[in-house]
C-alpha positions as CSV (number, residue, x, y, z in Angstrom):
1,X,36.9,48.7,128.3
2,X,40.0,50.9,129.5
3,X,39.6,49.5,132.5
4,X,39.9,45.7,131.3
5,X,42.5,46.4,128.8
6,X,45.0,48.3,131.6
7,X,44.3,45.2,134.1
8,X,45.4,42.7,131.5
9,X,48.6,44.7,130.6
10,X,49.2,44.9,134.4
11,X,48.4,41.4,134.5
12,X,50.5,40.6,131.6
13,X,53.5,42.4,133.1
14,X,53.5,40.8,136.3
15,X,52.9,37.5,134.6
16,X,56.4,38.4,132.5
17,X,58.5,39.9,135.3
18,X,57.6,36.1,137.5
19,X,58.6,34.0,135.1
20,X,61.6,36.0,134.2
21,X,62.9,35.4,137.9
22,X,62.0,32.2,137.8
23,X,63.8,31.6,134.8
24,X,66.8,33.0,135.7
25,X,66.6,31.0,139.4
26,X,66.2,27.8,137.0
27,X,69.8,26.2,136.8
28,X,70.1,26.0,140.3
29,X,67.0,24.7,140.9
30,X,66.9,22.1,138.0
31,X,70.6,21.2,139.3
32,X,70.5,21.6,142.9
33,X,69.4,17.6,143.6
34,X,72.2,15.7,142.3
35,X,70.8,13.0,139.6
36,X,70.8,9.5,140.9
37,X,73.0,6.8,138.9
38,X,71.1,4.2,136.9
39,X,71.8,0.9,137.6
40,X,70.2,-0.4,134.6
41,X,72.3,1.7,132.4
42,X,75.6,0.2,133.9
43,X,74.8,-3.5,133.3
44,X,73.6,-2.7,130.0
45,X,76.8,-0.9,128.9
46,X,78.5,-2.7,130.5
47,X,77.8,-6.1,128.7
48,X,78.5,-4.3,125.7
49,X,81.8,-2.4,126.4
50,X,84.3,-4.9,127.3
51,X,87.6,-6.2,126.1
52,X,90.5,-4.0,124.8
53,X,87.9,-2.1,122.4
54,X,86.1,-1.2,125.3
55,X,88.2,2.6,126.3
56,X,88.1,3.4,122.7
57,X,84.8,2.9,122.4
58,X,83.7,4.6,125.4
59,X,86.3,7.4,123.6
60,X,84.6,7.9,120.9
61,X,80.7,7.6,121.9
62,X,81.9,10.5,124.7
63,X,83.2,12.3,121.1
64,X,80.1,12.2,119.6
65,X,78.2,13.4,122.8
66,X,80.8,16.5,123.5
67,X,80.5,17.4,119.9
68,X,76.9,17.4,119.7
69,X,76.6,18.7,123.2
70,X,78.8,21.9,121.7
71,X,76.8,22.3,118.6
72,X,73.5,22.7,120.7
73,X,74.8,24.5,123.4
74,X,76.8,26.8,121.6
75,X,73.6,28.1,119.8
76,X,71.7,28.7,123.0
77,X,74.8,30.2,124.9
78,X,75.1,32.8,122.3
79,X,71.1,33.1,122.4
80,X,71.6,34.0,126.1
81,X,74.2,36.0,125.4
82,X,72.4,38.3,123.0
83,X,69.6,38.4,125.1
84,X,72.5,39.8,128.1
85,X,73.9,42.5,126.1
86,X,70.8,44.1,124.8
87,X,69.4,43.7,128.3
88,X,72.3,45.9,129.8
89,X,72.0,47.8,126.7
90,X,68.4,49.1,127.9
91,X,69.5,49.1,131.1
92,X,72.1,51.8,129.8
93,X,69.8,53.9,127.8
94,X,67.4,54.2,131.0
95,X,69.8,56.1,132.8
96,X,70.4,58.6,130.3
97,X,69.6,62.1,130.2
98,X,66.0,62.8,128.8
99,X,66.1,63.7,124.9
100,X,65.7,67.3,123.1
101,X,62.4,65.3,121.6
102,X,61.0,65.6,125.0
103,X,62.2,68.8,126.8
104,X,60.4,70.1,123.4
105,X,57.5,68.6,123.5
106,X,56.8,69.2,127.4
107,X,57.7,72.8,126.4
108,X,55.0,73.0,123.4
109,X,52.2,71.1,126.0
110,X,53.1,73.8,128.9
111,X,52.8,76.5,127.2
112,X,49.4,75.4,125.7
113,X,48.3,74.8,129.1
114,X,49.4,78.4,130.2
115,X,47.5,79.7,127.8
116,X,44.5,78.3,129.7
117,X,45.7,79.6,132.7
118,X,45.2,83.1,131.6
119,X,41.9,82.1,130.1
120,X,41.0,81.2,133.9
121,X,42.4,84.4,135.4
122,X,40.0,86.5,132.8
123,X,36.9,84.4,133.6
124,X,37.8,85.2,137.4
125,X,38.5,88.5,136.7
126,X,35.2,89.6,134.7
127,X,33.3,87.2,137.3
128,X,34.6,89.4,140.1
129,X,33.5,92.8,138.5
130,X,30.1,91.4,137.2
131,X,29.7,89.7,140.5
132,X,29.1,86.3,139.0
133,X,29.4,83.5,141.2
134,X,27.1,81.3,141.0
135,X,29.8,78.1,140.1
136,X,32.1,79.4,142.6
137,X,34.9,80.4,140.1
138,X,36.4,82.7,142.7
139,X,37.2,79.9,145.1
140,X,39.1,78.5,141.9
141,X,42.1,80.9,142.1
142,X,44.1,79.4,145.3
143,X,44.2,76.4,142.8
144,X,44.9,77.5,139.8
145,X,47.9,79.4,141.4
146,X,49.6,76.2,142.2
147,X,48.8,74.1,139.7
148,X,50.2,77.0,137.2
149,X,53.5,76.7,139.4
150,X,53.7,73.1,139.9
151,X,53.0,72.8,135.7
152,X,56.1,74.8,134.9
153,X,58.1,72.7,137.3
154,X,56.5,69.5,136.3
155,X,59.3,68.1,134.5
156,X,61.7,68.6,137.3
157,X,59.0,67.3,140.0
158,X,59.0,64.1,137.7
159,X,62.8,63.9,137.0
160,X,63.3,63.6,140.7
161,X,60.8,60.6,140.7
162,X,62.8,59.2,137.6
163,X,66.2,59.8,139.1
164,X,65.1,58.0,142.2
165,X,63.9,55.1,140.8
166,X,66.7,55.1,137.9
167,X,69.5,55.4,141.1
168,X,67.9,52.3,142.7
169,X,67.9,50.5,139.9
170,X,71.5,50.9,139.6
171,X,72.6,50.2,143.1
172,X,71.2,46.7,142.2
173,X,72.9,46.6,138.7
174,X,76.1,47.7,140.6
175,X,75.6,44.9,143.2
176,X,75.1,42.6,140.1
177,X,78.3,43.9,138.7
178,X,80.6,43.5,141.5
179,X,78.6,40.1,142.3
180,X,80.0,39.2,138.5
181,X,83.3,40.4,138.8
182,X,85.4,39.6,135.7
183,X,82.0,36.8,134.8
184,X,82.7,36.4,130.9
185,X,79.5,37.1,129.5
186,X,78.4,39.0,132.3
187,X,74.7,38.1,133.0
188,X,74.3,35.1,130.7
189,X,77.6,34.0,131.7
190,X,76.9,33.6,134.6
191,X,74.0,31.3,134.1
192,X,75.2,29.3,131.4
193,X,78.4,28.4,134.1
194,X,75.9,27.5,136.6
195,X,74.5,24.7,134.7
196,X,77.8,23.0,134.6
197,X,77.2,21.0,131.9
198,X,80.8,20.7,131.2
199,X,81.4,18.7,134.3
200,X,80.0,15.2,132.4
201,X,82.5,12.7,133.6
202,X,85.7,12.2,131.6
203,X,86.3,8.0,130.8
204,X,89.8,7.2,132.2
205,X,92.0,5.6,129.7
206,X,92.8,1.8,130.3
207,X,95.1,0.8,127.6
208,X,97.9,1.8,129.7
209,X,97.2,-1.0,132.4
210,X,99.2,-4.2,131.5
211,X,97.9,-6.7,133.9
212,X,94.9,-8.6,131.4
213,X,92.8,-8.9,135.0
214,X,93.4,-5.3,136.2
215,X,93.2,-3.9,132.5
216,X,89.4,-5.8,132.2
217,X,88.2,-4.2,135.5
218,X,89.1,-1.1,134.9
219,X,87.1,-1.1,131.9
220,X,83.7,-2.7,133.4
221,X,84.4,-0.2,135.3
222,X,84.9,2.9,133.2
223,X,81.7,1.0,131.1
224,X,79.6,1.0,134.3
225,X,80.5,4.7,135.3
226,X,80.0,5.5,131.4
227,X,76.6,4.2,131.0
228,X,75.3,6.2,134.0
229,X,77.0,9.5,132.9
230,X,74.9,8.4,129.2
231,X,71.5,8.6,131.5
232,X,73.0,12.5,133.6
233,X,74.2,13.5,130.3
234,X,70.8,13.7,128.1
235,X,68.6,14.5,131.1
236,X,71.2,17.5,131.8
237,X,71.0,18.3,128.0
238,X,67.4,18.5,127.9
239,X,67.4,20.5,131.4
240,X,69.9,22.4,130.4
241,X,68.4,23.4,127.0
242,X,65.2,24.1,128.4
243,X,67.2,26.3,131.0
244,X,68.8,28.3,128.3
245,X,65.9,29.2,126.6
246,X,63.7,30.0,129.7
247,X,66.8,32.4,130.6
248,X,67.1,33.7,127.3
249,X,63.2,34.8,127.0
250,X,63.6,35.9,130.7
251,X,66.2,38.5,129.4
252,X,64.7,39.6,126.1
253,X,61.4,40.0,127.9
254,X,63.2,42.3,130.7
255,X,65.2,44.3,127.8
256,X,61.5,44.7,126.0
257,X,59.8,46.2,128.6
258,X,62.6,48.5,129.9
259,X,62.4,49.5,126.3
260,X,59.0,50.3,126.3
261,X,59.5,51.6,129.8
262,X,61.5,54.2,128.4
263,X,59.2,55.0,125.4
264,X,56.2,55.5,127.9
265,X,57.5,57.3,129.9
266,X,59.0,59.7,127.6
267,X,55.5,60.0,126.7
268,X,54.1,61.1,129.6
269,X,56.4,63.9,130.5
270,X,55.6,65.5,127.1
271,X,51.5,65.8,128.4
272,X,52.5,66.1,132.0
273,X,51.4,69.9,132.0
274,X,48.0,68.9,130.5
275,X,47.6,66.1,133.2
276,X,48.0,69.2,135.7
277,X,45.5,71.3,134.0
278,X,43.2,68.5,134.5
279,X,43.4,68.6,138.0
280,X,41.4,71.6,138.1
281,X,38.8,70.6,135.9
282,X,36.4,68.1,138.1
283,X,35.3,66.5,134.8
284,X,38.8,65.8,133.9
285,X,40.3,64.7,137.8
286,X,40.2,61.0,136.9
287,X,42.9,61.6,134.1
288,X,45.6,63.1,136.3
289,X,45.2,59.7,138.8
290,X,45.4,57.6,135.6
291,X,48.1,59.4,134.5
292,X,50.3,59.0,138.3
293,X,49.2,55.4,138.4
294,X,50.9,55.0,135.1
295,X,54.0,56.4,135.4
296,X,54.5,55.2,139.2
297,X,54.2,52.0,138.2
298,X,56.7,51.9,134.8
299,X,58.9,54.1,137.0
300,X,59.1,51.6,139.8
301,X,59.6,48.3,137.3
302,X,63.0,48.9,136.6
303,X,64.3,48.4,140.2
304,X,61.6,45.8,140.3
305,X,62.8,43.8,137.4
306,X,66.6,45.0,138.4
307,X,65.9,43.5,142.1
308,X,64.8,40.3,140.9
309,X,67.8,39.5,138.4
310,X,70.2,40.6,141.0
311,X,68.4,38.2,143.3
312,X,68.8,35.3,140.7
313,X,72.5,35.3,140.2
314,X,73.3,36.4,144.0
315,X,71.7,32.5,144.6
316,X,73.6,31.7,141.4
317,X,77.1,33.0,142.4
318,X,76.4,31.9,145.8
319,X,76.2,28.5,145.0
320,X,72.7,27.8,146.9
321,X,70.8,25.0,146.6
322,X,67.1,25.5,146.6
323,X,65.1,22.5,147.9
């Protein structure tokens, strides 16, 4: 049961950490194809918009789409946003010094498990004068020695791991940083620019034209170019929208897990000198390789995860196209 519950959180995490780098690869994979003009759309505009009403009514219909275009996108940008801040915000916190809370509690744990180290050497000591051997106790004491010097050391052995793991994580968060540069928004910034949704084209104004013929053209033509940026704009809408959202889950999923991250791991260095006292006990052995293969692995996601979103905005700021 253990065993099925740990493989679905592993699974679960994996399946999280994919889609998160997925999602934040999104915009320039959605946009990377430019969208093919419809035809169709220009005729049918066209037939519609003509005549001197035909700039202001292309005027006011590219109005009505900036303003609802705004309203929508505005939402999910500062969604994103959110997301980026408490993202870096856990990001932060992870490569803080460990709290009081824990130095404590390892302290209360290792000197518990001490206590048991001198419960060993008496065993092995009235063993040896009553010449009782028959479990081999005696051959015990090489063991015991190190373990009871590796347990008061544990939490620096571990910190080393942490720091390691915390310094690479950074080296891609700096990367990421000077990849950024002066980015507004940092992360989410970055992603909402690459959808450049702002760049729906702009109807040139005819009015000013005073030739009847030339005036008439230009605005069959405007109508033709209008109705075809109609089609790019609600198909980059709905893209981008979807975009948005993927990237904002991407981010709050990433800021949850470093969050727990951190929780867990705290955890485990407060019963790290009790995982070392299990070593010795052959009952007991499969707890201290449960124990490593847990905090390996939540050590090791944050330059995971960190590699990752680095990777999805290095394509981002780099303009690649992904076919």
């Amino acid at each position: 049961m253990n065993f099925d519950l740990k493989k679905l959180i592993s699974k679960k995490i994996s399946i999280i950490t994919g889609i998160s780098f997925f999602g934040l690869l999104l915009p320039k994979i959605v946009f990377a194809q430019p969208i093919q003009q419809a035809e169709a759309a220009k005729k049918i505009i066209s037939l519609f918009i003509k005549g001197p009403l035909g700039s202001a009514a292309m005027d006011i219909g590219y109005s009505f789409l900036i303003a609802t275009s705004q309203a929508i996108l505005g939402f999910l940008n500062l969604l994103v946003k959110l997301a980026g801040l408490i993202f870096n915000a856990m990001l932060n916190i992870g490569f803080q010094n460990h709290l009081e809370v824990v130095r404590a509690g390892w302290g209360v744990t290792r000197d518990f498990a001490n206590m048991f180290f001198i419960l060993f050497l008496v065993v092995i000591a009235f063993s040896t004068i009553l010449r009782f051997e028959k479990y081999g106790i005696k051959q015990l004491l090489p063991k015991i020695i190190i373990i009871a010097l590796l347990i008061n050391f544990s939490l620096v052995i571990c910190s080393v791991i942490i720091d390691f793991t915390n310094i690479t994580a950074n080296f891609f968060i700096r990367e990421l940083r000077d990849d950024l540069g002066d980015q507004p928004g940092g992360i989410s910034g970055e992603f909402v620019d690459s959808l450049n949704l702002s760049g729906v084209y702009i109807p040139k104004a005819c009015d000013d034209i005073e030739d009847p013929e030339d005036r008439q053209e230009c605005v069959e033509t405007e109508a033709g170019k209008f109705g075809s940026n109609i089609v790019n704009f609600f198909i980059s809408m709905t893209m981008g929208s979807l975009v948005l959202l993927i990237a904002a889950f991407a981010l709050f999923a990433g800021a949850i897990l470093l969050l727990i991250r951190i929780v867990i791991i705290w955890f485990l260095l407060m019963f790290v000198p009790l995982v070392f006292l299990c070593y010795i006990m052959p009952g007991l052995r499969n707890m201290w390789q449960k124990w490593w293969n847990t905090f390996l692995r939540w050590c090791l996601f944050a330059p995971a995860y960190a590699f990752f979103v680095w990777l999805a905005v290095k394509v981002s700021v780099e303009g690649s196209t992904l076919i």
